[in-house]
C-alpha positions as CSV (number, residue, x, y, z in Angstrom):
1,X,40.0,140.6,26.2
2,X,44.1,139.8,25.8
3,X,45.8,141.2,23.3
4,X,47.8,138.6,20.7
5,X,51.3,139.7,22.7
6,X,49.6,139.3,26.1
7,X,48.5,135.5,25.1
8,X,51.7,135.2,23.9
9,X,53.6,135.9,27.0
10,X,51.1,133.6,29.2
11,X,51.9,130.8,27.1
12,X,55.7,131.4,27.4
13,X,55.3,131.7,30.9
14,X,53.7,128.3,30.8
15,X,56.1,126.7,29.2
16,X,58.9,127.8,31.2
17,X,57.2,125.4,33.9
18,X,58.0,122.2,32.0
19,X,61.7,121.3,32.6
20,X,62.9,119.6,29.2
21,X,61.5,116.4,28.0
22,X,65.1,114.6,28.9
23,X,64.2,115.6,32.5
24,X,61.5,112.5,32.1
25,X,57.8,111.7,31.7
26,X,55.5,114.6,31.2
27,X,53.9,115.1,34.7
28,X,50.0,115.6,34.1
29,X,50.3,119.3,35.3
30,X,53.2,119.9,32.8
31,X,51.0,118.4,29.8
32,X,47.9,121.0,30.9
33,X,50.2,123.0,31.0
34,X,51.6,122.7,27.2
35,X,47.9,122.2,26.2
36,X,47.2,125.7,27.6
37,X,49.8,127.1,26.2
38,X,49.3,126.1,23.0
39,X,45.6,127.0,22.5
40,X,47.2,130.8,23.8
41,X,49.1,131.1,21.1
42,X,46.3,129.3,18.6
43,X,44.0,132.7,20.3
44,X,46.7,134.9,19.4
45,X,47.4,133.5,15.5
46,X,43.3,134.4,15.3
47,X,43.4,137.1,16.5
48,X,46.0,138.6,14.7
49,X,43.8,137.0,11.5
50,X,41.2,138.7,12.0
51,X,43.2,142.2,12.9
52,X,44.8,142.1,9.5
């Protein structure tokens, strides 16, 4: 299992795929990409609950 700084960095690392949203529609890779990156970093918010 990831630690909460490993998700972390996987979720910044998708999200420095997207080019900014004034670079145009959201290709559906770059969305699945921001989904993914967002349930990371929900992972790591519960995990550091439940370390605390």
């Amino acid at each position: 299992m990831s630690n909460p700084t490993e998700l972390r960095a996987r979720a910044a690392e998708l999200e420095s795929r997207v080019p900014p949203v004034t670079a145009g529609p959201r290709t559906d890779d770059e969305r699945m990409w921001l989904e993914k990156a967002a349930a990371l970093r929900a992972e790591a918010d519960k995990l550091d609950k439940t370390r605390q």
